[in-house]
TITORVEX-459476 format. One record per residue: residue number from 1; residue in one letter; z, x, y of N, C-alpha, C, O in turn; chain. Coordinates in steps of 0.001 Angstrom, whole numbers. Layout:
<recs>
{NUM,'A',{Z,X,Y},{Z,X,Y},{Z,X,Y},{Z,X,Y},'A'}
...
</recs>
This chain:
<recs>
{1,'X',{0,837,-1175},{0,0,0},{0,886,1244},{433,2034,1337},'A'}
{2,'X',{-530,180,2116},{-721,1173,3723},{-486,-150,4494},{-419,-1304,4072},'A'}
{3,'X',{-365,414,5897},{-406,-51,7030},{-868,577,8152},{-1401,1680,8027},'A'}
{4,'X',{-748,28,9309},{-1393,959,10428},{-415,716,11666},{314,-230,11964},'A'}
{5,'X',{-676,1895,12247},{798,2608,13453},{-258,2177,14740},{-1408,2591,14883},'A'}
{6,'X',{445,1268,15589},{258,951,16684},{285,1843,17752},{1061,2793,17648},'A'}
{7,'X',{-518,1726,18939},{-430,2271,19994},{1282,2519,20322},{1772,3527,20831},'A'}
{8,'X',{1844,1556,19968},{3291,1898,20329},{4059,2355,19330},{5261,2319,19597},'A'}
{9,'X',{3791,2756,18312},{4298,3418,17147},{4413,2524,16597},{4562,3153,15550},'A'}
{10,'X',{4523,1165,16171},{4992,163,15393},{3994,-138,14100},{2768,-79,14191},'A'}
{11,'X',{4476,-362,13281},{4057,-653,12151},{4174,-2070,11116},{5135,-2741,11493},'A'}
{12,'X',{3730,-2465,10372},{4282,-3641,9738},{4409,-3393,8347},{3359,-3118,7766},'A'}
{13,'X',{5327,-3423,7761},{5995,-3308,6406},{5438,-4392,5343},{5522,-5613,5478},'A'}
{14,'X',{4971,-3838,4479},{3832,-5060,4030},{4804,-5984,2892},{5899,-5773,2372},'A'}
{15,'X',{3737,-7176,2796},{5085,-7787,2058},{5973,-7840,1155},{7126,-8271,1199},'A'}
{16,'X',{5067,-7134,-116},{5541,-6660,-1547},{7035,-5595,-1193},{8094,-5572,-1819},'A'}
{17,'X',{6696,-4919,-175},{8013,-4239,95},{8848,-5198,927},{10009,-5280,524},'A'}
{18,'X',{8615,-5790,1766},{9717,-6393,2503},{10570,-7366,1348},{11790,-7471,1230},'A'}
{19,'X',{9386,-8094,475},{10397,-9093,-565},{11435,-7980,-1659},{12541,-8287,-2104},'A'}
{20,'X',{10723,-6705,-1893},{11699,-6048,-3082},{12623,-5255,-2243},{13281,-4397,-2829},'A'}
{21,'X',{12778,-5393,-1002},{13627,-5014,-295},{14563,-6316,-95},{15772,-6088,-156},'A'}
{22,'X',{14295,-7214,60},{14702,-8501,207},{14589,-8509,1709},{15717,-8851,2064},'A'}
{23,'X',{13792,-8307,2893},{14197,-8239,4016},{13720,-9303,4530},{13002,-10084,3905},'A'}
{24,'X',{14162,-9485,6045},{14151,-11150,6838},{14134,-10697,7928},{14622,-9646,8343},'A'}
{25,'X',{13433,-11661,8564},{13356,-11521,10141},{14743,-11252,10427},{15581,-11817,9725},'A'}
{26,'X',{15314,-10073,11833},{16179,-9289,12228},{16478,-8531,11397},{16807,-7679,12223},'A'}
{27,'X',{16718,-7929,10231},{17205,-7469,9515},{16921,-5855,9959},{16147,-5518,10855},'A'}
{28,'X',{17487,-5214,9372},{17975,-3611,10289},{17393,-2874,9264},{17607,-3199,8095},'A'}
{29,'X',{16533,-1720,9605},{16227,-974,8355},{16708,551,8802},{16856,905,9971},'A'}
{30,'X',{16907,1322,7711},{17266,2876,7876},{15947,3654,7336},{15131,3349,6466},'A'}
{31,'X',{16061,4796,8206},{14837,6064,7144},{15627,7130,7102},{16419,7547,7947},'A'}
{32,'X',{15353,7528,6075},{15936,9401,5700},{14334,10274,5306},{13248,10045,4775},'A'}
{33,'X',{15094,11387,5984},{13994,12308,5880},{14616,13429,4214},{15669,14067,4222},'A'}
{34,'X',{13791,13385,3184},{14570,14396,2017},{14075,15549,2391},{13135,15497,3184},'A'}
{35,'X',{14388,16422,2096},{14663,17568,2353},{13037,18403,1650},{12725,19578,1841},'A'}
{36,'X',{12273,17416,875},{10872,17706,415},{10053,17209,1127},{8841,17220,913},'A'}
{37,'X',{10704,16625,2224},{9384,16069,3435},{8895,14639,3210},{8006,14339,4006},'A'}
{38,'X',{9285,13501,2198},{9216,12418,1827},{10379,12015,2731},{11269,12712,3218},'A'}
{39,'X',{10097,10487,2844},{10778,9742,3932},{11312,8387,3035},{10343,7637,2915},'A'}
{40,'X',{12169,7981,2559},{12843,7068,2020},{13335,5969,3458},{13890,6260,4518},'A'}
{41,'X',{12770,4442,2833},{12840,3228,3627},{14467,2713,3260},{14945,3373,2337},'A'}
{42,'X',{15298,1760,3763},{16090,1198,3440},{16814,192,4055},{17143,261,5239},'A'}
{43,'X',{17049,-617,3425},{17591,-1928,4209},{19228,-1806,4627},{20144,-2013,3831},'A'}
{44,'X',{19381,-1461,5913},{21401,-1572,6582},{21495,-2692,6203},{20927,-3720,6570},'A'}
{45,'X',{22585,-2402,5083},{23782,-3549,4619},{24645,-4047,5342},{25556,-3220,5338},'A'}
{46,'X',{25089,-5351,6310},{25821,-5310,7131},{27522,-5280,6176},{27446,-5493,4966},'A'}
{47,'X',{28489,-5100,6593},{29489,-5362,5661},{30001,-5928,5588},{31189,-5663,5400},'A'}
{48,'X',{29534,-7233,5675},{29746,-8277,5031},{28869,-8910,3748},{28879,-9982,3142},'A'}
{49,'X',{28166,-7763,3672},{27705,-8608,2246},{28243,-8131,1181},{27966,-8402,13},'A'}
{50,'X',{29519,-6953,1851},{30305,-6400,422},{31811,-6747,193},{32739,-6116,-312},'A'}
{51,'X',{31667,-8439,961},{32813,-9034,929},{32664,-9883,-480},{31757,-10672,-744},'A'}
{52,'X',{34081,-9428,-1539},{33738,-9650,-2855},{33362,-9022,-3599},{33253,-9479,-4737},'A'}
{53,'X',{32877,-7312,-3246},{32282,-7042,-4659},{33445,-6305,-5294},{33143,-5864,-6402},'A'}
{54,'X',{34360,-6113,-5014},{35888,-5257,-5753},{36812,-6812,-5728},{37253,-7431,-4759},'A'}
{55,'X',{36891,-7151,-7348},{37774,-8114,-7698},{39267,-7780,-7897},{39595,-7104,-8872},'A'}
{56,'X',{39982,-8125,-7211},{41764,-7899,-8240},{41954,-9125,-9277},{41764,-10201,-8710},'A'}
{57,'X',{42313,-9260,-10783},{42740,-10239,-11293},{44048,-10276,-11458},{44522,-11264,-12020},'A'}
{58,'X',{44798,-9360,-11070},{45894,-9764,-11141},{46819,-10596,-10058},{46249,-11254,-9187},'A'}
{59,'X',{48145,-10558,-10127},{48437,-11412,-9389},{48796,-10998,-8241},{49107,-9809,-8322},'A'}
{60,'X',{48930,-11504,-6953},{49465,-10863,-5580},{50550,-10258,-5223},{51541,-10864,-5629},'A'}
{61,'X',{50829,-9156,-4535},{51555,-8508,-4681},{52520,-8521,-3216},{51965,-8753,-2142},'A'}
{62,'X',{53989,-8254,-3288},{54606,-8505,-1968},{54435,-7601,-1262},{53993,-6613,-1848},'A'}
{63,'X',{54673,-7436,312},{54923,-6789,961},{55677,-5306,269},{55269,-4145,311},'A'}
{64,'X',{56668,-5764,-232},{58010,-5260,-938},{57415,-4425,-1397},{57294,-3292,-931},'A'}
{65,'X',{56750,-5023,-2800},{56304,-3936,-4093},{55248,-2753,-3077},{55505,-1575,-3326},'A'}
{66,'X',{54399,-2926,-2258},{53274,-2182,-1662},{54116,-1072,-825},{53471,-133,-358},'A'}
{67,'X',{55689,-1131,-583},{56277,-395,183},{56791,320,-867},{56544,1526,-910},'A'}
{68,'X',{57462,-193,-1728},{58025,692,-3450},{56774,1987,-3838},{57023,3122,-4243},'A'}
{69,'X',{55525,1435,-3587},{54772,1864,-4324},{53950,3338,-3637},{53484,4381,-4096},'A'}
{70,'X',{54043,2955,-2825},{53697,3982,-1354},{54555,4646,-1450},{54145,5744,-1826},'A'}
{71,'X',{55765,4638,-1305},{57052,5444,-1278},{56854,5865,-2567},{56140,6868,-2556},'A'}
{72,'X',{57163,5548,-3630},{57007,6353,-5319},{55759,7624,-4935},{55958,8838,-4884},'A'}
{73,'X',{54507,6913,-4706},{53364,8002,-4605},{53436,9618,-3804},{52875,10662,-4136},'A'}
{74,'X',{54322,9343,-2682},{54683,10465,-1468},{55778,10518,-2373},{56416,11165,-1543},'A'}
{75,'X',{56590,10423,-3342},{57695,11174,-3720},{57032,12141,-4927},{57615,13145,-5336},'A'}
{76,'X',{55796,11715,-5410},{55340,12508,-6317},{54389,13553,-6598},{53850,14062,-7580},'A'}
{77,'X',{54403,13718,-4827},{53482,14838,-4587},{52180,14756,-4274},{51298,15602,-4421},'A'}
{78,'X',{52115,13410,-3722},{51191,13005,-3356},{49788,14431,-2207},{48557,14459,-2239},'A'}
{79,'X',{50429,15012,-1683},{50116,16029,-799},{50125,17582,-1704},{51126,18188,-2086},'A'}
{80,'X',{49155,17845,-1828},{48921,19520,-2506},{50447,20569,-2049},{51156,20159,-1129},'A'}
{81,'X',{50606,21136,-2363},{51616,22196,-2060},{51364,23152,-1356},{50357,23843,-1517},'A'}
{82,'X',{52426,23392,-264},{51569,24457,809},{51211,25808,378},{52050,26583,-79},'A'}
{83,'X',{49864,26123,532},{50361,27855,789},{51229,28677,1761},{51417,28361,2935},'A'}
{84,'X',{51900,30110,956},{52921,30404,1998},{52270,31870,1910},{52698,32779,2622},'A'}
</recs>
């Protein structure tokens, strides 16, 4: 697939890529340059679409226990040991 670069640099992303990209009018895209001179396209995830993807099944936890637990971790060395 090709396209063609406008007097103003602009281009249009043809459709087969915009649908396997899933993209939509406004939608934000990124480019990276690799380090072999190829240019990788990509669609900015806003973050909210990664509301939900880390489940807890267990049950909720208090204030309490999250302060126990924090405190246990910094008592166990949580921090490397200095050099002297």
């Amino acid at each position: 697939m090709e396209s063609t670069i406008t007097a103003k640099g602009q281009t249009t992303i043809p459709k087969p890529i915009r649908q396997h990209l899933e993209l939509k009018t406004g939608d934000r895209i990124k480019y990276f340059i690799r380090p072999d001179g190829s240019v990788v396209l990509l669609p900015k995830v806003p973050i909210t679409a990664l509301r939900g993807f880390l489940r807890w099944e267990g049950r909720p936890v208090t204030l309490e226990e999250m302060d126990k637990a924090i405190a246990a971790g910094a008592g166990e060395g949580a921090l490397p040991p200095r050099r002297e």
